[in-house]
Every structure is written in C-alpha cells, then in structure tokens.
PDB file with SEQRES, HELIX, SHEET and CRYST1 records, atoms N, CA, C and O in Angstrom:
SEQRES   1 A   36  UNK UNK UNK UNK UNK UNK UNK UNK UNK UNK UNK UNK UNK          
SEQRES   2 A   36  UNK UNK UNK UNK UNK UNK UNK UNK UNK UNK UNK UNK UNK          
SEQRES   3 A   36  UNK UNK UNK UNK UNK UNK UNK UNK UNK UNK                      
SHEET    1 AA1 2 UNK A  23  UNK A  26  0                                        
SHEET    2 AA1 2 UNK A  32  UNK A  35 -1                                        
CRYST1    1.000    1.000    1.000  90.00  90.00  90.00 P 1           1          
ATOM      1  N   UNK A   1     160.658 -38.342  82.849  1.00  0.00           N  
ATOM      2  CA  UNK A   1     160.125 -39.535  82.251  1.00  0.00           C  
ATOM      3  C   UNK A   1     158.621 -39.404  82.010  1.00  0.00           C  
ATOM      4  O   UNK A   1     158.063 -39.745  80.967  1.00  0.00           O  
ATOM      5  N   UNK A   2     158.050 -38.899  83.031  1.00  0.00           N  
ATOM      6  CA  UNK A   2     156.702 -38.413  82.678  1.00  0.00           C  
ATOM      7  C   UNK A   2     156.085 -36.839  82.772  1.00  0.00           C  
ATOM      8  O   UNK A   2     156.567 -35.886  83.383  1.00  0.00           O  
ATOM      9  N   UNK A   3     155.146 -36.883  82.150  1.00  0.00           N  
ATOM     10  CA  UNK A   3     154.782 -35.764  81.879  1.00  0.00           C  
ATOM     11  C   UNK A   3     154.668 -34.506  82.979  1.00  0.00           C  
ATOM     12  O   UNK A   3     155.351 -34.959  83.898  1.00  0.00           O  
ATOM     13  N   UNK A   4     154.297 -33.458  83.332  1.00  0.00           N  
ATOM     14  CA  UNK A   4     154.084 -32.878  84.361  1.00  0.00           C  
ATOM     15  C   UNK A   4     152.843 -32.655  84.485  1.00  0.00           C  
ATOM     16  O   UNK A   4     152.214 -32.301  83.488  1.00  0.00           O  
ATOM     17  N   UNK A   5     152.081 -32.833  85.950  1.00  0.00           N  
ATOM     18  CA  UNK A   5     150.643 -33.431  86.606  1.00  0.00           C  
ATOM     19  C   UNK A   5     150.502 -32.094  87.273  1.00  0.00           C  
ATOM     20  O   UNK A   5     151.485 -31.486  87.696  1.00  0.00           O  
ATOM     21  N   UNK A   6     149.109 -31.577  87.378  1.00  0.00           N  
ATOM     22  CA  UNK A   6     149.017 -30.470  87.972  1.00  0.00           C  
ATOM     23  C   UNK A   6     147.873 -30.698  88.337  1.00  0.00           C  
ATOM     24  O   UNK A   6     146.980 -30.918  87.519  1.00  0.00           O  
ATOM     25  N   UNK A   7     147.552 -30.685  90.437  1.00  0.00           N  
ATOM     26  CA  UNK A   7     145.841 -30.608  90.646  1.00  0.00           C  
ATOM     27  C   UNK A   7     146.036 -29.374  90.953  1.00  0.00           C  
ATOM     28  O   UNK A   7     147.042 -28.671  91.055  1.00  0.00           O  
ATOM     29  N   UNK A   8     144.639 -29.169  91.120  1.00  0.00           N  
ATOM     30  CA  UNK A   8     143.812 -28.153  91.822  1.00  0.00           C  
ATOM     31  C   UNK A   8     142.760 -28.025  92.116  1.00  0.00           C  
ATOM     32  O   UNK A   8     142.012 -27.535  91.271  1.00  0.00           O  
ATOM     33  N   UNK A   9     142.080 -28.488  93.744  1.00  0.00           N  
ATOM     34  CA  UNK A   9     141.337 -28.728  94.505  1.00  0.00           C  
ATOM     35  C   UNK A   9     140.751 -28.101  95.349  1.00  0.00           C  
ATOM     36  O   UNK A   9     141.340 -27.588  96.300  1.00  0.00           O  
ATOM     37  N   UNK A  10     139.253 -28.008  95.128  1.00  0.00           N  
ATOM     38  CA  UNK A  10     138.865 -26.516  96.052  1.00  0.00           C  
ATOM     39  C   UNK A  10     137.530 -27.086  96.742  1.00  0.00           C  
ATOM     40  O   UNK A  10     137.309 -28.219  96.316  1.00  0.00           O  
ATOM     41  N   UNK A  11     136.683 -26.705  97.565  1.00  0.00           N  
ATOM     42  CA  UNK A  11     135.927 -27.076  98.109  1.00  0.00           C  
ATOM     43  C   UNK A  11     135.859 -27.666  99.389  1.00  0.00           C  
ATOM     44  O   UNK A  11     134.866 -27.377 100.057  1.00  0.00           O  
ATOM     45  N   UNK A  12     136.890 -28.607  99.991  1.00  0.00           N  
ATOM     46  CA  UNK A  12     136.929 -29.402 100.435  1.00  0.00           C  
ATOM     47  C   UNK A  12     136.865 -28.751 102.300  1.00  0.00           C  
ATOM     48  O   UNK A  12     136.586 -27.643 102.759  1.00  0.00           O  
ATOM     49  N   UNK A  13     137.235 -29.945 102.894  1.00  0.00           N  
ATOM     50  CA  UNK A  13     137.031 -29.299 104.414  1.00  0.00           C  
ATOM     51  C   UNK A  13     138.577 -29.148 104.940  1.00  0.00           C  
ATOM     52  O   UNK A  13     139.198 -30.203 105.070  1.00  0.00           O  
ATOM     53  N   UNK A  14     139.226 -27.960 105.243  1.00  0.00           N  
ATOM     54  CA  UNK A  14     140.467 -27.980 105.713  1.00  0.00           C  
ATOM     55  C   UNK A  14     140.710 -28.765 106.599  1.00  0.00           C  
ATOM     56  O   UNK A  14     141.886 -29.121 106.519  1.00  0.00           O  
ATOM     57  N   UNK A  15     139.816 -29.544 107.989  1.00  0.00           N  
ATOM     58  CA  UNK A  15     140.671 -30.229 108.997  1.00  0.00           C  
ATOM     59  C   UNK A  15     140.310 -31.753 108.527  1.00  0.00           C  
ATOM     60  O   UNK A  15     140.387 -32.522 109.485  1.00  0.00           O  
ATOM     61  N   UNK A  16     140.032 -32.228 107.618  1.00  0.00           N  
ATOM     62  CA  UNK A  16     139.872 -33.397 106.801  1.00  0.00           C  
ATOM     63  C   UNK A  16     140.915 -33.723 106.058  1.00  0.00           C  
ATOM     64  O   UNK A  16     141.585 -32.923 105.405  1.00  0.00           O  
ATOM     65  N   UNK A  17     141.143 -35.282 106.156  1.00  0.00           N  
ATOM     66  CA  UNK A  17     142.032 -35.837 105.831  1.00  0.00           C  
ATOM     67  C   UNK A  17     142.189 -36.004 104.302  1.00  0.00           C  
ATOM     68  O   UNK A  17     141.747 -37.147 104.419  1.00  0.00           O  
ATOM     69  N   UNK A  18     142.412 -35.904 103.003  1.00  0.00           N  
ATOM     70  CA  UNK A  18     142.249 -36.595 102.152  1.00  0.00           C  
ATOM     71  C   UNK A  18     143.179 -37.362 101.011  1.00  0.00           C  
ATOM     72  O   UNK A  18     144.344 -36.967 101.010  1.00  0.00           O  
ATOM     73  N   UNK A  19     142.977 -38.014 100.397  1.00  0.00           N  
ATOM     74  CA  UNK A  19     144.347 -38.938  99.582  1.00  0.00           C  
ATOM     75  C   UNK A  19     144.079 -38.738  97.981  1.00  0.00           C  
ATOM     76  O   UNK A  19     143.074 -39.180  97.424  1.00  0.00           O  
ATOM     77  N   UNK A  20     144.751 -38.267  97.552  1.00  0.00           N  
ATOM     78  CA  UNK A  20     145.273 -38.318  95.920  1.00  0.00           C  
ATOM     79  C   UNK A  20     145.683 -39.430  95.305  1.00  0.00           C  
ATOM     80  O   UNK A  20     146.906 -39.527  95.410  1.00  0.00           O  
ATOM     81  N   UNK A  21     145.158 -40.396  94.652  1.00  0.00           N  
ATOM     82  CA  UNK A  21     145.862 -41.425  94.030  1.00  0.00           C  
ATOM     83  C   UNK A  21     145.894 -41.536  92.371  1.00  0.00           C  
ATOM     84  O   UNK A  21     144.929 -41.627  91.613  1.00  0.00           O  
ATOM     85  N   UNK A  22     147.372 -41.496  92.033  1.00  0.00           N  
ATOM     86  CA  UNK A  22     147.661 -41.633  89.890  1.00  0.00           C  
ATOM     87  C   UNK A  22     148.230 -43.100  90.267  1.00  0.00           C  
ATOM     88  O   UNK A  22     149.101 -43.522  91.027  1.00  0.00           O  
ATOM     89  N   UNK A  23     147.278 -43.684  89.332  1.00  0.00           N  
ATOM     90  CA  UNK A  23     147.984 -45.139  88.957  1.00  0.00           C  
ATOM     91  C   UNK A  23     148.739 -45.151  87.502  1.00  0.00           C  
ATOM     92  O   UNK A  23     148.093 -44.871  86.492  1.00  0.00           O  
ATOM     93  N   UNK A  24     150.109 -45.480  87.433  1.00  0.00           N  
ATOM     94  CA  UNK A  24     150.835 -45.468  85.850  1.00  0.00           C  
ATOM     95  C   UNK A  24     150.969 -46.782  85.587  1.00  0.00           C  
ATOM     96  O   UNK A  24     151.868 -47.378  86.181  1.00  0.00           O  
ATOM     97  N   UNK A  25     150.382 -47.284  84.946  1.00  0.00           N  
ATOM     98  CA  UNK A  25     150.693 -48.939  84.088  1.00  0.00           C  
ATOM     99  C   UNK A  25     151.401 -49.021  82.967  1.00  0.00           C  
ATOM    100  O   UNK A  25     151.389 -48.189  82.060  1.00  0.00           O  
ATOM    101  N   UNK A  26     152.180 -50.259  83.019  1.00  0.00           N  
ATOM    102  CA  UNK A  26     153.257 -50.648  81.743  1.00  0.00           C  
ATOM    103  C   UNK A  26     152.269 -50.901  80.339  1.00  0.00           C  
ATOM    104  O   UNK A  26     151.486 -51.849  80.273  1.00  0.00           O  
ATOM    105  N   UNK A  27     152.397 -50.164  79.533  1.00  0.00           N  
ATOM    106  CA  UNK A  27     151.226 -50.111  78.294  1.00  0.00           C  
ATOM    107  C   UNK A  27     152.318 -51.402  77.608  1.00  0.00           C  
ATOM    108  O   UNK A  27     151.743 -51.999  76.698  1.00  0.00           O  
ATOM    109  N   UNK A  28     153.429 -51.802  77.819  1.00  0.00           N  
ATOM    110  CA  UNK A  28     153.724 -52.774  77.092  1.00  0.00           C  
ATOM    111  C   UNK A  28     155.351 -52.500  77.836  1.00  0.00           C  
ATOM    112  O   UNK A  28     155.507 -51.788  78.828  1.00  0.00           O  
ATOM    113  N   UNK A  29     156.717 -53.386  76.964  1.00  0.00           N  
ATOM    114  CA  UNK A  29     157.774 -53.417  77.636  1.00  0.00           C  
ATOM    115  C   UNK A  29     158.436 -51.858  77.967  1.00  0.00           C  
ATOM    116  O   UNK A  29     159.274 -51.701  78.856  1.00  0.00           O  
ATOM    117  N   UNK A  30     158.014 -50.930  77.257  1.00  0.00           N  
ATOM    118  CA  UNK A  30     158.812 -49.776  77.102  1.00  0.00           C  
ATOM    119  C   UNK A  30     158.298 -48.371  77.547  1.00  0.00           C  
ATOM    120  O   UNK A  30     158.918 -47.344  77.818  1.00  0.00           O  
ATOM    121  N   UNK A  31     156.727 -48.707  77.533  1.00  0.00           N  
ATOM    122  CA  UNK A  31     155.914 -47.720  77.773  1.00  0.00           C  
ATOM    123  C   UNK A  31     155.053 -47.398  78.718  1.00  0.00           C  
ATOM    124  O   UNK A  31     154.204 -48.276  78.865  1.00  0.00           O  
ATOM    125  N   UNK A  32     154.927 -46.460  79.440  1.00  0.00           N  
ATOM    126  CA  UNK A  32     153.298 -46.352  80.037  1.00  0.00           C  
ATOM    127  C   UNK A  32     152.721 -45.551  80.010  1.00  0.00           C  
ATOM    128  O   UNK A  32     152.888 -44.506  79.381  1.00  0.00           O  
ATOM    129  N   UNK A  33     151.897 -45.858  80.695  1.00  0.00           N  
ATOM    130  CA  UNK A  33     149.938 -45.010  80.442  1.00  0.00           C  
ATOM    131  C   UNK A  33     149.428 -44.751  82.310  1.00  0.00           C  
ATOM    132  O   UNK A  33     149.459 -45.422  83.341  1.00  0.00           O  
ATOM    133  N   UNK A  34     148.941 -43.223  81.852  1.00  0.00           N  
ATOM    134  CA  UNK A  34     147.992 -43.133  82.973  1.00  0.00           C  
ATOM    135  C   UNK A  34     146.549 -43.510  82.855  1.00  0.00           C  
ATOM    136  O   UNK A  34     145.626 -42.989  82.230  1.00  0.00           O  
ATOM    137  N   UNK A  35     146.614 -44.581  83.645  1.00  0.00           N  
ATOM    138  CA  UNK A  35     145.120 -45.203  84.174  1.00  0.00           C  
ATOM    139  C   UNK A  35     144.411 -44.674  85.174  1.00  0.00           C  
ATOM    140  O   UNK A  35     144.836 -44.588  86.327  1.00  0.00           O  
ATOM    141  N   UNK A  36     143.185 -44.254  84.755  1.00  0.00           N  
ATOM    142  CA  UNK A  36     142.530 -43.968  85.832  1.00  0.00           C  
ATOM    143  C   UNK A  36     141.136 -44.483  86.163  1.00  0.00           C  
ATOM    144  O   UNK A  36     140.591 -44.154  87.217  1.00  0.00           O  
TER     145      UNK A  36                                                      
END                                                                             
C-alpha cells in the first residue's frame, strides 16, 4: 500500500536509546501522504 522507506543512520551513540517516527495522513477519502 505504501511505498518502500529506507533509513540509514550513522553517528549516533550505540548504548543510547533512540525513536524513529513517519507520520502518514489521509490526503483526502482514498489517499495518503507522508507528513513530516
């Protein structure tokens, strides 16, 4: 249904916690959109 999403994230601190968030909204009755 939707497209295929690909991260890739570097830098960061391995024993750190961190959260990824994609919000998808209804662009109207049939459709949606990634909002970010």
């Amino acid at each position: 249904m939707f497209p295929q999403m690909k991260f890739r994230v570097s830098g960061l601190d391995a024993k750190a916690k961190y959260i990824l968030l994609l919000d998808i909204v209804a662009a109207d009755d049939y459709r949606y959109k990634f909002h970010n």
